[in-house]
C-alpha positions as a printed Julia matrix, in Angstrom:
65×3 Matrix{Float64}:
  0.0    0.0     0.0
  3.23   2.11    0.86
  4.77   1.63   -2.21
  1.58   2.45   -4.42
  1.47   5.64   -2.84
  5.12   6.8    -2.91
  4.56   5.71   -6.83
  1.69   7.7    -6.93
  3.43  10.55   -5.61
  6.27  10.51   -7.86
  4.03  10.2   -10.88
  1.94  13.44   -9.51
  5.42  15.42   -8.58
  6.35  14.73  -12.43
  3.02  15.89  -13.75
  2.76  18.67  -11.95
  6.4   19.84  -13.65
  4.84  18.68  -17.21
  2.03  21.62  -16.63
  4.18  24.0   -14.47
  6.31  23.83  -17.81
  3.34  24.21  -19.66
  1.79  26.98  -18.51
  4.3   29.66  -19.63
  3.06  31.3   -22.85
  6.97  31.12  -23.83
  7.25  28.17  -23.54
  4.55  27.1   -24.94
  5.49  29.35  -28.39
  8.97  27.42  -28.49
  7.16  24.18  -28.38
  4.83  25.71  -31.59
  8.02  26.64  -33.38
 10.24  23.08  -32.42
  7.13  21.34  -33.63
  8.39  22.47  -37.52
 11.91  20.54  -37.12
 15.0   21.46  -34.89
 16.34  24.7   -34.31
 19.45  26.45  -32.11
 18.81  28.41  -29.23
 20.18  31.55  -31.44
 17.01  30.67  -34.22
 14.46  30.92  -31.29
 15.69  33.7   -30.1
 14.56  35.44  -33.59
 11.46  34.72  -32.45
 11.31  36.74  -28.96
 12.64  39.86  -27.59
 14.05  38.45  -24.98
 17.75  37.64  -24.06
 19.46  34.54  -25.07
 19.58  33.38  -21.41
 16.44  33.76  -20.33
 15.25  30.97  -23.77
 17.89  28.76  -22.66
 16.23  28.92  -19.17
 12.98  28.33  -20.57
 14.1   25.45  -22.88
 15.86  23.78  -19.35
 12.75  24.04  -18.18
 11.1   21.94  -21.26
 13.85  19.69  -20.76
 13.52  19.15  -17.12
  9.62  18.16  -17.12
């Protein structure tokens, strides 16, 4: 009984990163644009006005959930 709930828990703590991820508008727009093929950090960051870093934090993020 133990074990199915520690399981249970990990799956939750994993889905709740999957929509934490998700719910950044960002994020969600560099999904939209990876969904046409690969691209470098340096081509999505054509796409935003934002700095370099701050997509490379958002894509860790991707990565992470």
């Amino acid at each position: 009984m133990q074990a199915t709930r520690k399981a249970e828990d990990i799956e939750r703590a994993g889905e709740d990163r999957i929509f934490s991820a998700l719910g950044d508008a960002t994020r969600r727009h560099i999904l939209d644009l990876l969904r046409t093929g690969p691209m470098t950090t340096g081509e999505i960051c054509t796409h935003f006005a934002i700095s370099r870093f701050a997509i490379m934090k958002h894509l860790t993020v991707l990565v992470d959930a």
